[in-house]
C-alpha positions as CSV (number, residue, x, y, z in Angstrom):
1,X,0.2,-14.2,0.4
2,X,-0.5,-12.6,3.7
3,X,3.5,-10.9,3.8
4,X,2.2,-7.2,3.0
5,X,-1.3,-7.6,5.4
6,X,-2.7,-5.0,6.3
7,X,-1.0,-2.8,3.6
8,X,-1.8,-5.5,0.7
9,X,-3.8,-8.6,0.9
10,X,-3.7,-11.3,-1.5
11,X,-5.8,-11.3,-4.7
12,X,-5.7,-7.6,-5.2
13,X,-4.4,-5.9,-9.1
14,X,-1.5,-3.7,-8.6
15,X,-0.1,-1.8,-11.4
16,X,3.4,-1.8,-11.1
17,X,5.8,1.1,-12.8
18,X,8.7,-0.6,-14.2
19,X,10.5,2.3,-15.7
20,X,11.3,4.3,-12.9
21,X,14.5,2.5,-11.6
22,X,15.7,3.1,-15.2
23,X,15.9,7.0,-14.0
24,X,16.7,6.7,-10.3
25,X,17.6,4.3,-7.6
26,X,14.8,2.7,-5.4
27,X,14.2,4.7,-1.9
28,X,13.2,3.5,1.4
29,X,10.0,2.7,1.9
30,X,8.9,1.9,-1.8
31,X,6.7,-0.8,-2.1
32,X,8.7,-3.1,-5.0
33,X,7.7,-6.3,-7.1
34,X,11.0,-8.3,-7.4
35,X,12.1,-11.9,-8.8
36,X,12.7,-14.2,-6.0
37,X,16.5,-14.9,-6.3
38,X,16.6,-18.6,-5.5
39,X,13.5,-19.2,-8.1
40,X,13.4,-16.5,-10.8
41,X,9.7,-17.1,-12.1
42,X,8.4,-16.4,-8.5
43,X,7.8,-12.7,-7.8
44,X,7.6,-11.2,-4.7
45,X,5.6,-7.7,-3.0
46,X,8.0,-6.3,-0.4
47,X,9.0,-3.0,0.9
48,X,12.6,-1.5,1.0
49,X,14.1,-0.9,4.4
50,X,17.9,-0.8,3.6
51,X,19.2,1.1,0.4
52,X,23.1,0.2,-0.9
53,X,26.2,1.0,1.7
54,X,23.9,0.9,4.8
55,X,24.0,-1.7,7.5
56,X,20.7,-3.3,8.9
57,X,20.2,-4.2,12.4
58,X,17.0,-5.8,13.5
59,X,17.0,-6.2,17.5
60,X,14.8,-6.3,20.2
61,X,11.7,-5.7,17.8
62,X,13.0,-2.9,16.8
63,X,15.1,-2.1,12.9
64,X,17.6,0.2,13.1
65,X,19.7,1.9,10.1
66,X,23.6,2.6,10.0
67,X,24.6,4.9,7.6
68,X,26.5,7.9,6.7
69,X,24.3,10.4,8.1
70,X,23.6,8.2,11.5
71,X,27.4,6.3,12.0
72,X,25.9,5.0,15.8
73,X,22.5,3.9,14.6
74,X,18.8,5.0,14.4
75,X,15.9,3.5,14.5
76,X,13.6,3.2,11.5
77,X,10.1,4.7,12.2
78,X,7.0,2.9,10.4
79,X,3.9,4.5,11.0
80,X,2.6,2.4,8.1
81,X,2.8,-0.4,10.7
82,X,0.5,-1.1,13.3
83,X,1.7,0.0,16.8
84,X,2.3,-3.3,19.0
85,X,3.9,-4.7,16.0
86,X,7.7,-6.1,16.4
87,X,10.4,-6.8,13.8
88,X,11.0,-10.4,15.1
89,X,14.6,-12.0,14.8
90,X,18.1,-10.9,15.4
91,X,20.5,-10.1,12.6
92,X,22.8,-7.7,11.2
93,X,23.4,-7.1,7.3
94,X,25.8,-5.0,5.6
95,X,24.7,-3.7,2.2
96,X,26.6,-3.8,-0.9
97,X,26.4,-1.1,-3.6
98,X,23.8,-2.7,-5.6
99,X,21.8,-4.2,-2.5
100,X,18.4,-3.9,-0.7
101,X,17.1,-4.7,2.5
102,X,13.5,-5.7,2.3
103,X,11.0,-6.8,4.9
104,X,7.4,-7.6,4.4
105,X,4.9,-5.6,6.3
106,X,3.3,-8.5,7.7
107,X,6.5,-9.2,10.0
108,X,5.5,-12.1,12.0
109,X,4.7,-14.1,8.7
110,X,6.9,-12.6,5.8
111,X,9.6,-14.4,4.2
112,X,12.1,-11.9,3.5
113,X,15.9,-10.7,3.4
114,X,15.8,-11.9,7.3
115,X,15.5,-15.2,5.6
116,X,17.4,-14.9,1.8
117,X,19.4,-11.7,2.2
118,X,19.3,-8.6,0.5
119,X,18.4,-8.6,-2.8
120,X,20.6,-7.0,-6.0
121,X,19.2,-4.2,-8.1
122,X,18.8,-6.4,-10.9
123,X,15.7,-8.5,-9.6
124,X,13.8,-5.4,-9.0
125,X,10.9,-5.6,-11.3
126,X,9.5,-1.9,-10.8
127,X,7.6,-0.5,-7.9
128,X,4.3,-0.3,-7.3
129,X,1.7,2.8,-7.8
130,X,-1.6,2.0,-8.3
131,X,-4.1,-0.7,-7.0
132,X,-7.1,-1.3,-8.7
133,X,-8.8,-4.2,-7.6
134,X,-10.8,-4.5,-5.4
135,X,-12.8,-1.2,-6.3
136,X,-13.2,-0.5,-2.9
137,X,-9.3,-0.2,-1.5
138,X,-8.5,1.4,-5.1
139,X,-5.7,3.9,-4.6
140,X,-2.7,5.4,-5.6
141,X,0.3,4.1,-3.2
142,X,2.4,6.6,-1.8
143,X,5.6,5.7,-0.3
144,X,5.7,6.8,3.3
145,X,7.9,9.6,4.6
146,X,10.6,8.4,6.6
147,X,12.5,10.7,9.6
148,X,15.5,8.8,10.7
């Protein structure tokens, strides 16, 4: 579907690593292949915007990330995104230990945890790294760098 435009469009092969999380927990900005929890045999392409313990607030456009390291709040910097682009909705999420916040890059028409919640750890089919269809958008996918 269109949820990951302009980063992913439909139709294209992705190779997805699926032993990864089997050696280390999933990080922000990782663009994952998970099993839709209210239908199993559906997958979904989404990236990961809240990691276990953190709260999520998405306001004014804007999502901002409670943890830890930022107790009052900071806002999450995409550059992946284009610039005018707004986080629609209003909503606050507080993160288990074995939860993930994930939003499609394609905000204004993603169905994502601003619609079904965070998802657990356990859905998470692997990440992805490669795409090799079509020929000409063929690349290895690197997970941005994020400065909170």
């Amino acid at each position: 579907g269109a949820s990951m435009e302009p980063s992913f469009y439909d139709k294209e092969y992705l190779i997805i690593d699926e032993l990864s999380y089997r050696f280390r927990e999933p990080d922000r900005g990782e663009v994952i292949v998970f099993k839709y929890p209210d239908n199993p045999k559906e997958f979904f392409l989404k990236r990961i915007v809240g990691l276990p313990g953190e709260r999520v607030k998405i306001s004014e456009g804007k999502v901002l990330i409670y943890n830890q390291d930022y107790p009052e709040g900071v806002e999450l910097k995409e550059q992946y995104l284009p610039n005018d682009l707004q986080t629609v909705g209003n909503k606050i999420v507080s993160l288990k230990i074995d939860e993930y916040f994930v939003l499609g890059d394609n905000r204004s028409n993603s169905y994502d945890s601003r619609r079904f919640g965070a998802i657990v750890k356990n859905v998470i089919v692997g990440r992805a790294v490669f795409r090799g269809w079509p020929f000409d958008r063929a690349q290895i996918i690197k997970s941005p760098e994020f400065t909170l």
